[in-house]
N, C-alpha and C positions, 0 to 999 in steps of 0.2 A: 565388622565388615568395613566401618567407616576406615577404621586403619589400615586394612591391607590396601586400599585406595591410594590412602597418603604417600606409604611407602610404596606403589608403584609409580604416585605421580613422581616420587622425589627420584626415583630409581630413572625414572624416563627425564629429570633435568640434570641430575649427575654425570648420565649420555652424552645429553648435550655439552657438559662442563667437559667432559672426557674428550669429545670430538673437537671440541674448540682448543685444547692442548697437545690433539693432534695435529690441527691446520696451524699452528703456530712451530710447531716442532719442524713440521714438513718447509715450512720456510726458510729458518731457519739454515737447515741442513740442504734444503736444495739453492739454495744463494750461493754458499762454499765462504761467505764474506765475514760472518757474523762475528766467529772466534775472533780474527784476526781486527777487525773495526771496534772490536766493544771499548779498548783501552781510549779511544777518540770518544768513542759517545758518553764513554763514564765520566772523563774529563771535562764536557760542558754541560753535561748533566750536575756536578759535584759543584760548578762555581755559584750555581743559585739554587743550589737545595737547600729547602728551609729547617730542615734539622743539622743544628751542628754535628752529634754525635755520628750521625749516619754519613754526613759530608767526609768525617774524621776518618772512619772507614774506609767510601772511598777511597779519598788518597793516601792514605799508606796501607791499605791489603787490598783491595780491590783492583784499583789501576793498576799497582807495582807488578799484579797478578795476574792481569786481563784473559791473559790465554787460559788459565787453570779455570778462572771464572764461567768465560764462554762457552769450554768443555762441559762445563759443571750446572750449567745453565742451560745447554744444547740436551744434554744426554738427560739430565732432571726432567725436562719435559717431553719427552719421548716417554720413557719411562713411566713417569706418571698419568701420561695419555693411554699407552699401554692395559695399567694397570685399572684405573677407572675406567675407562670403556670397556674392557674383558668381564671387568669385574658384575658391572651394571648389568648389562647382556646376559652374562648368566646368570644373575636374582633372578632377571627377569622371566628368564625363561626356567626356572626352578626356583619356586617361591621359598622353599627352605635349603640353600648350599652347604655345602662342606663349609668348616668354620676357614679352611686355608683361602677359599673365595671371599669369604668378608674379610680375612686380615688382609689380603692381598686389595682388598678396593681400598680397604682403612689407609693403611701404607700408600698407596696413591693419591687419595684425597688430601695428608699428611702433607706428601712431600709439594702437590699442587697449592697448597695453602701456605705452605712457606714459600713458595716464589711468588704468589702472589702478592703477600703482604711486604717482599722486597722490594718486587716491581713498584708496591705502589709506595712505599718509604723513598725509591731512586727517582719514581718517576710522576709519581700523582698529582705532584705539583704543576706537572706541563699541559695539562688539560680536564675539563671536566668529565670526559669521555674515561680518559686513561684512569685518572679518580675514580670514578664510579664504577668500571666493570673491572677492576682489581679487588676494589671491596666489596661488590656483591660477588666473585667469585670466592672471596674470602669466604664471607659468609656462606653461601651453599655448602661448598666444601667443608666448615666448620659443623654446621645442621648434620650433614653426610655422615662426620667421624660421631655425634653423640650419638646419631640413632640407630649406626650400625653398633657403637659399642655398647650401648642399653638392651641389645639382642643378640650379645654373642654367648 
């Protein structure tokens, strides 16, 4: 009993994880700014990022590439907002789903955990805020994909 608990509480903060990659998606996409600014913000981001390899990055695939980035960055989180809040909602509301609902929340939390852990390799260094809730998004999302894949 104890577990079905767990996994409802984790199922009602993965929501919340879900919802928060939607108010950032939504942002994003309603600015119209974002694609077109990222190659300026990667660039003063890139001069004091404290990992060399990741700085290296930046500037020759990242900047070189801004626009494909931002698409890929814009449309990633849409998608993965999508996909974890649909996903969660329906656990929630059917305690045992079809297995294509857990791959499909898996695949969300997946592709939310890798922007995250970019976000905070580009960006983590600029604040303790920004630090922190890239890594604990990390982390939940990580919790997310072992416990949904130890029940598929």
């Amino acid at each position: 009993m104890v577990y079905v608990y767990c996994v409802g509480s984790l199922l009602l903060i993965l929501l919340s994880v879900g919802i928060l990659w939607l108010r950032s998606s939504f942002g994003k996409f309603s600015s119209g700014a974002f694609v077109n600014n990222l190659g300026a913000t990667l660039t003063k981001t890139a001069e004091k990022n404290p990992y060399p390899w990741f700085k290296e990055f930046l500037n020759s695939v990242a900047i070189p590439n801004s626009v494909l980035f931002g698409n890929l960055v814009i449309w990633g989180e849409l998608l993965s907002a999508i996909a974890i809040t649909a996903g969660a909602i329906l656990m929630l509301i059917n305690p045992h789903p079809a297995k294509l609902v857990v791959l499909i929340l898996i695949l969300g939390l997946i592709g939310g955990m890798l922007l995250n852990i970019t976000f905070w390799l580009g960006f983590g260094y600029t604040s303790p805020s920004t630090d922190a809730l890239n890594l604990l998004m990390a982390v939940v999302q990580i919790i997310g994909i072992v416990v949904l894949l130890k029940n598929l």
